[in-house]
C-alpha positions in Angstrom: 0.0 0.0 0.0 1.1 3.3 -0.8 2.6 5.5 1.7 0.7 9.0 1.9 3.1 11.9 2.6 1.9 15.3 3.8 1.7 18.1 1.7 3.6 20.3 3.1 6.4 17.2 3.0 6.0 17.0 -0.5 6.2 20.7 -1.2 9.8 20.5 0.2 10.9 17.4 -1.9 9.7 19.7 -5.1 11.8 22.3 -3.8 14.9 20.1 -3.9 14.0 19.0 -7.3 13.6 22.4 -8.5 16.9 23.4 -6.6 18.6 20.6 -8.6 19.4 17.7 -6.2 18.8 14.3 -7.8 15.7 12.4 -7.6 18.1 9.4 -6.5 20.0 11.4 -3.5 16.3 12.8 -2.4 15.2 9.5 -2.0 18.2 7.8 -0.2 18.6 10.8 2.3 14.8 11.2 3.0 13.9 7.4 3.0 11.0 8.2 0.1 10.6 6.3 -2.7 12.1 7.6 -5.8 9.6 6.8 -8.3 6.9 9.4 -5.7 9.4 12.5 -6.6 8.6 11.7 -10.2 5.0 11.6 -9.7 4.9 14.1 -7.4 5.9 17.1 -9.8 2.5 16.2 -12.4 0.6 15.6 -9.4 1.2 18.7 -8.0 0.5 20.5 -12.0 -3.1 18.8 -12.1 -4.0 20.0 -8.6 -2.7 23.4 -9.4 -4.8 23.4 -12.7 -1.9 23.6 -15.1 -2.9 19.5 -16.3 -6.3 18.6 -16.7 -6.6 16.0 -14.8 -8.4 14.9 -11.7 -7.0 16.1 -8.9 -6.4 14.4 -5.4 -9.2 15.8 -3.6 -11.2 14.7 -6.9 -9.6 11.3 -6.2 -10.2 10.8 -2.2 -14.1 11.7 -3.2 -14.2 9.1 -5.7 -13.0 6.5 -2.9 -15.3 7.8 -0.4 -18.3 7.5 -3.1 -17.0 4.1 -4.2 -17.5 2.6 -0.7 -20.9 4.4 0.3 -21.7 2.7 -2.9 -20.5 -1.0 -1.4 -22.1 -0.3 1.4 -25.8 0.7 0.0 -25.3 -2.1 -2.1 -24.4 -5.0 0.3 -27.5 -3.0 2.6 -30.0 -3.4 -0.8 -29.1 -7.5 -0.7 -29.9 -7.8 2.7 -33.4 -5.9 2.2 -33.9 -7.8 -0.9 -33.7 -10.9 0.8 -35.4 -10.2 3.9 -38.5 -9.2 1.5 -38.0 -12.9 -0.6 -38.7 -14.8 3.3 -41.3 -13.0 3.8 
């Protein structure tokens, strides 16, 4: 499972990018994995608007709704067989 950094965490690590510093020496010295400083960068262009993509808070709702909609689901089989005994 992915490891979620916060923001503000990944702010700095696009600093050091910007600033020059390899992606490689980043990772080693801050324990990260290297391929999250790659992503990091377009991630951080579609939740600024600059990609059209959608972005993280887009994402997280999409989770959230995903599961409600598991739940309501799982809850409709129950009613549904409750009304088949009956």
């Amino acid at each position: 499972m992915p490891h979620s950094y916060p923001a503000e965490f990944r702010c700095k690590v696009l600093a050091l990018v910007e600033a020059g510093r390899p992606a490689r020496q980043i990772a080693q010295d801050l324990g990260i994995s290297e391929q999250a400083i790659y992503v990091w960068p377009c991630q951080h262009l579609i939740d600024t608007g600059r990609l059209p993509e959608p972005t993280s808070e887009d994402q997280t709702e999409s989770v959230v709704a995903r599961r409600r909609i598991v739940e309501l689901e799982a809850e409709l089989a129950i009613h549904r067989q409750v009304l088949s005994l009956a």
